[in-house]
VEXTITI-400253 format. One line per field, with one value per residue (C-alpha): x, y, z; residue number from 1; residue in three letters. Coordinates in steps of 0.02 Angstrom, whole numbers. Example, Ala and Ser with C-alpha at 12.3 -4.5 7.8 and 13.67 -1.06 7.14 Angstrom:
% residues 2
x	[615:684] .
y	[-225:-53] .
z	[390:357] .
i	[1:2] .
aa	[ALA:SER] .
This chain:
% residues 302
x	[2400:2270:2230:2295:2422:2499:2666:2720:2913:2978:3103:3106:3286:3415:3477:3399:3236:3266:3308:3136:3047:3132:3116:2924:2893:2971:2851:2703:2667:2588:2716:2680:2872:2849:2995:3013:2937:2755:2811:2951:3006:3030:2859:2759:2578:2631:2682:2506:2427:2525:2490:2290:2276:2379:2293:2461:2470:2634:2764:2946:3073:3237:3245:3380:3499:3649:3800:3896:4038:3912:3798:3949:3883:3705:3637:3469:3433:3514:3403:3239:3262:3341:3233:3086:3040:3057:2953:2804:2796:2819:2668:2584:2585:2529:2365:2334:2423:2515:2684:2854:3010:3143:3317:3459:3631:3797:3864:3768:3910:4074:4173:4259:4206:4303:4179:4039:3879:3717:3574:3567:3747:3755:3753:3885:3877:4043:3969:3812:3743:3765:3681:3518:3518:3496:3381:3269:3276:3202:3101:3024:3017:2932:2799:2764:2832:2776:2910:3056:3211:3355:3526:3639:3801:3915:3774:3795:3705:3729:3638:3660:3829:3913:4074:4082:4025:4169:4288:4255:4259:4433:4494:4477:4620:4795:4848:4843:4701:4736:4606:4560:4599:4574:4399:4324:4140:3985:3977:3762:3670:3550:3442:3475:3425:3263:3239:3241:3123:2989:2993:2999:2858:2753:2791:2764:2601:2464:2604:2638:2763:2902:2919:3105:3285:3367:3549:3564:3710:3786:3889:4063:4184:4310:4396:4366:4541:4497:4319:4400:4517:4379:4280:4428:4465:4290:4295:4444:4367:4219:4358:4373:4542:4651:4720:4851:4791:4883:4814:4805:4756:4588:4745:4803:4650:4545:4358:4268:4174:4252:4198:4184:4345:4238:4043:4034:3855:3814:3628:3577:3436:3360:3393:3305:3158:3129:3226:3312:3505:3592:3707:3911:3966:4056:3897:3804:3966:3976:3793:3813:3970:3860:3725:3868:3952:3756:3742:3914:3885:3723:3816:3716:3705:3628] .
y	[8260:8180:8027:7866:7832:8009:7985:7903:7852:7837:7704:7569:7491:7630:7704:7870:7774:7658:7827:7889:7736:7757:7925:7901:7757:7841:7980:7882:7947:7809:7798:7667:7627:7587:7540:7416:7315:7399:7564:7604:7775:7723:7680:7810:7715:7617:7813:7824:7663:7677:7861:7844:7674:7781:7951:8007:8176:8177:8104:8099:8036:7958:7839:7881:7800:7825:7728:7877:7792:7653:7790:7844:7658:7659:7827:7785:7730:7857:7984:7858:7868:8007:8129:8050:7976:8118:8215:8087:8074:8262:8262:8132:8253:8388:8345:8295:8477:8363:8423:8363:8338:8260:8239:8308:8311:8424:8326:8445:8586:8562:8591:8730:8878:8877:8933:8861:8834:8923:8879:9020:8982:8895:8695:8618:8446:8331:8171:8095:8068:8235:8298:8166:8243:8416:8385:8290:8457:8555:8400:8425:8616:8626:8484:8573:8726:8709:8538:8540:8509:8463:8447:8334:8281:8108:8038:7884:7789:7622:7542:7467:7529:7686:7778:7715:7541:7544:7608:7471:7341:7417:7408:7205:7200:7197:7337:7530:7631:7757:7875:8045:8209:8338:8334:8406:8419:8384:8197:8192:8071:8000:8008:8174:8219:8095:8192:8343:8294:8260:8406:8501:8393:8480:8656:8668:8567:8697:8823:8799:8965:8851:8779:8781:8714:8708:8637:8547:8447:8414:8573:8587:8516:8391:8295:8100:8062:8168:8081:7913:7969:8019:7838:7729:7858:7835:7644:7632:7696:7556:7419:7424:7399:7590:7534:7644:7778:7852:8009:8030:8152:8129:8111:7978:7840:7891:7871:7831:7992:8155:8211:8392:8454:8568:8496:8608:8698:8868:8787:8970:8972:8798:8887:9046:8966:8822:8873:8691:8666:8477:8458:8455:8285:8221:8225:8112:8015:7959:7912:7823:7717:7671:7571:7482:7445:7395:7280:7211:7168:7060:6977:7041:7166:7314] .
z	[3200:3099:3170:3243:3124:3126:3048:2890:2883:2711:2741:2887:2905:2874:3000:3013:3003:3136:3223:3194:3243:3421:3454:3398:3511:3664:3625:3606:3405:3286:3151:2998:2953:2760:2616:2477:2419:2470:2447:2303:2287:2101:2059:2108:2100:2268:2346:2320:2388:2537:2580:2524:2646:2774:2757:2873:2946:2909:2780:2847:2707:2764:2606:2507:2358:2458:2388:2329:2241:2151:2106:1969:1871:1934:1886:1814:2014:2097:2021:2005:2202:2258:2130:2071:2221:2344:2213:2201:2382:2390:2266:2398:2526:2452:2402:2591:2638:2769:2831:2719:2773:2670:2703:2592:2590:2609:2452:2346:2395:2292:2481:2387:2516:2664:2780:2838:2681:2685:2630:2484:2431:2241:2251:2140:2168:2121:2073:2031:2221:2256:2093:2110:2303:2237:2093:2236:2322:2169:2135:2318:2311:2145:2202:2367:2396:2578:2613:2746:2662:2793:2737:2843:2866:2910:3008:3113:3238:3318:3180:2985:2897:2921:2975:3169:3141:3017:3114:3243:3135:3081:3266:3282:3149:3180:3052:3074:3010:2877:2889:2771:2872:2750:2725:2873:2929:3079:3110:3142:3257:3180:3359:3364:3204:3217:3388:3287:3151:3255:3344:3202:3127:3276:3239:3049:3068:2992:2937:2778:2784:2850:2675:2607:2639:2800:2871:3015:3079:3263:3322:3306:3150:3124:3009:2969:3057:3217:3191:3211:3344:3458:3405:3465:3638:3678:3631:3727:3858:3877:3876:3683:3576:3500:3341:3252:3156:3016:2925:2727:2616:2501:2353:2455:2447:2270:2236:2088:2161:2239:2422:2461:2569:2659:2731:2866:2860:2926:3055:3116:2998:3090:3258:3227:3147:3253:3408:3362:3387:3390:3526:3463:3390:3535:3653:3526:3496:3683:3667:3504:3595:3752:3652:3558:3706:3788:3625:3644:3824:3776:3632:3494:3363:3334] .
i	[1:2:3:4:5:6:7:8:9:10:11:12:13:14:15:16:17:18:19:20:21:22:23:24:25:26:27:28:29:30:31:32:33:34:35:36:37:38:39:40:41:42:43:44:45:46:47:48:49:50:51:52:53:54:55:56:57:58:59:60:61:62:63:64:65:66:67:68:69:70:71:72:73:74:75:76:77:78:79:80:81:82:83:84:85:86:87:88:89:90:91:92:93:94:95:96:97:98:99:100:101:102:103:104:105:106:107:108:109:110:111:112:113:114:115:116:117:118:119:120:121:122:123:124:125:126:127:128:129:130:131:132:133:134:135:136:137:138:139:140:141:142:143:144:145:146:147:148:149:150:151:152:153:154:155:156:157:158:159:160:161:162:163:164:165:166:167:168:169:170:171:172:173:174:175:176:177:178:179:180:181:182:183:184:185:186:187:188:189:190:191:192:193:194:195:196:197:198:199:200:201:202:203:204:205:206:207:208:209:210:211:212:213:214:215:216:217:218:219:220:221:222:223:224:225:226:227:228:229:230:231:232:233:234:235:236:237:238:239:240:241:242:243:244:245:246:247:248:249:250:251:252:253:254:255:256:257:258:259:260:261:262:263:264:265:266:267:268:269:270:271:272:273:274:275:276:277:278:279:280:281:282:283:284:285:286:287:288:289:290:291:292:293:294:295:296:297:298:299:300:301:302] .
aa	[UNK:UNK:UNK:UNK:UNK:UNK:UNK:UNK:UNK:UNK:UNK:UNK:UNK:UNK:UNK:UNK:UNK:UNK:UNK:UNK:UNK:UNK:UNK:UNK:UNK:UNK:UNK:UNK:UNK:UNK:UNK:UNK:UNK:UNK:UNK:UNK:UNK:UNK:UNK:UNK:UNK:UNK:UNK:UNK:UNK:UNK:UNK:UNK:UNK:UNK:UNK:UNK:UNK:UNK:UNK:UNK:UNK:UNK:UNK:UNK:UNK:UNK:UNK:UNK:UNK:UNK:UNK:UNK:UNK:UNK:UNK:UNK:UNK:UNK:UNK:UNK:UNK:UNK:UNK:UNK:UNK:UNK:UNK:UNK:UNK:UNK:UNK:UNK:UNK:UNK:UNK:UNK:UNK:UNK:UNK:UNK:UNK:UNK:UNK:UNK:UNK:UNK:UNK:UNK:UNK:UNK:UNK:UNK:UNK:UNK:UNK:UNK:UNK:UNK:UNK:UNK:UNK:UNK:UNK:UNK:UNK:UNK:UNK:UNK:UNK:UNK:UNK:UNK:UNK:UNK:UNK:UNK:UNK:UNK:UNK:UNK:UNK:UNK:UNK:UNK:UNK:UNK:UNK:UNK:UNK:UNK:UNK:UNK:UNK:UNK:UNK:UNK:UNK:UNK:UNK:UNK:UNK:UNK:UNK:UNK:UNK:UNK:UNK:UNK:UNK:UNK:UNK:UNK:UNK:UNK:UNK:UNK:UNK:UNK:UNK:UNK:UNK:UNK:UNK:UNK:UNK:UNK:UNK:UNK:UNK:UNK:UNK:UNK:UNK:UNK:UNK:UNK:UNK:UNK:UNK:UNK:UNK:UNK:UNK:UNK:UNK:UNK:UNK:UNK:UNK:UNK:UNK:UNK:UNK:UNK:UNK:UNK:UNK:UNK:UNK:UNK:UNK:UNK:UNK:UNK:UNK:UNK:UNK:UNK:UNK:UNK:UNK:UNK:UNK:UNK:UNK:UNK:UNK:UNK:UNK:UNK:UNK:UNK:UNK:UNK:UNK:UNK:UNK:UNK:UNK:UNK:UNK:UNK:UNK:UNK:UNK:UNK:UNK:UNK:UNK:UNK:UNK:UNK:UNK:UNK:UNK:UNK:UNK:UNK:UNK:UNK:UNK:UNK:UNK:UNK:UNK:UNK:UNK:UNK:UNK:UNK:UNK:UNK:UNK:UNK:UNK:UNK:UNK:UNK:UNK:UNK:UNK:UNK:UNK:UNK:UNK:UNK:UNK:UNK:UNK:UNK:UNK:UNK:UNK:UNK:UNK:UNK] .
């Protein structure tokens, strides 16, 4: 690394960048956490104050325009963020010749294939989200051909909003849960994946060769329902309340945007090149449930 302040974390209070920020400070790496309003992935003159002040060896970005259903009314953001900005910072980081990695998406697949996605196979996003994900790719790629690309899928984490937090929200009312169980994929911990980045981070340091898209996800595949079905088990487990659950098809509960049937993606390329494989979804689902149930316990939120 280059100096003190080694890493530079595009994005400070999602959840994969909260994430980061642990995994860093158990290992004892400087990371400078910075998002709006100092650093706007729309405006790409603060990109540049904040990586010239920084001089990082390193840019990591987990900032995204995620809201896949508002993204159908707000396109103009969706791609101001999710394209622009992972080009100017990819821009950023190439006139340092710092490692890049930014984080994609499966929603840039259509879900028709019924095995798992490679990284070569033909993106064909559904909606806008998906399609400002994968022009961010090119975006990245054409900037600085020597970037990390990781696609991801369903990640979680005991933090901000996503499909576990929901689900235990869900389980303090007194109806059944209808959940989706024909769309099948990896639920992701976001600690895994931040434990992954970092190591990563390490290896491509100097190597610009490593430059291109990978997939990485937790091992093993489910569906949303048998997601939730293993969320309220292990809840259950730690004292928590079941519900009911009730599975529907995608037909059942429409979406201003479509969601690929199929997000399952082929990680062997990730393993071969950096010997890097996340544990299956369950192991990081167990963890995931022990710091909720640690911040339940202490009466406050995480």
């Amino acid at each position: 690394m280059q100096n003190a302040q080694s890493l530079l974390g595009v994005g400070r209070t999602g959840q994969l960048a909260r994430a980061l920020a642990a995994v860093a400070d158990e290992r004892n790496l400087p990371l400078v956490a910075a998002a709006r309003p100092e650093l706007d992935l729309s405006n790409a003159e603060s990109i540049d104050q904040i990586v010239s002040a920084c001089r990082p060896g390193a840019i990591i970005n987990t900032a995204a325009y995620t809201s896949v259903d508002k993204a159908e009314s707000e396109i103009d953001l969706a791609f101001s963020i999710n394209r622009d900005g992972a080009g100017h910072l990819a821009r950023a980081a190439e006139r340092l010749r710092v490692p890049f990695i930014h984080v994609s998406t499966d929603y840039v697949f259509d879900g028709n294939k019924l095995t798992p996605y490679q990284e070569d196979d033909p993106p064909a996003p559904l909606g806008i989200y998906g399609r400002s994900k994968r022009d961010g790719e090119i975006a990245v790629l054409t900037a600085y051909s020597s970037s990390v690309i990781l696609r991801t899928s369903w990640v979680y984490s005991p933090f901000g909003h996503n499909f576990v937090k929901t689900m235990l929200r869900l389980a303090e009312t007194p109806d059944h849960i209808r959940v989706i169980n024909d769309q099948s994929g990896a639920p992701t911990s976001a600690r895994d994946l931040a434990e992954a980045i970092v190591d990563i981070v390490g290896q491509i340091e100097g190597k610009p060769d490593y430059g291109g898209i990978y997939h990485l996800t937790a091992a093993g595949k489910t569906t949303w329902y048998g997601f939730a079905a293993a969320i309220f088990a292990g809840w259950a487990s730690r004292g928590g309340r079941s519900p009911a659950l009730e599975a529907i098809t995608t037909a059942e509960r429409p979406t201003p945007a479509r969601r690929p049937a199929n997000s399952q993606l082929d990680c062997s390329k990730a393993a071969r090149v950096f010997g890097i494989r996340l544990q299956h979804w369950q192991q990081g689902l167990e963890r995931c449930l022990d710091d909720l149930a640690i911040c339940e316990m202490n009466t406050r939120s995480c």
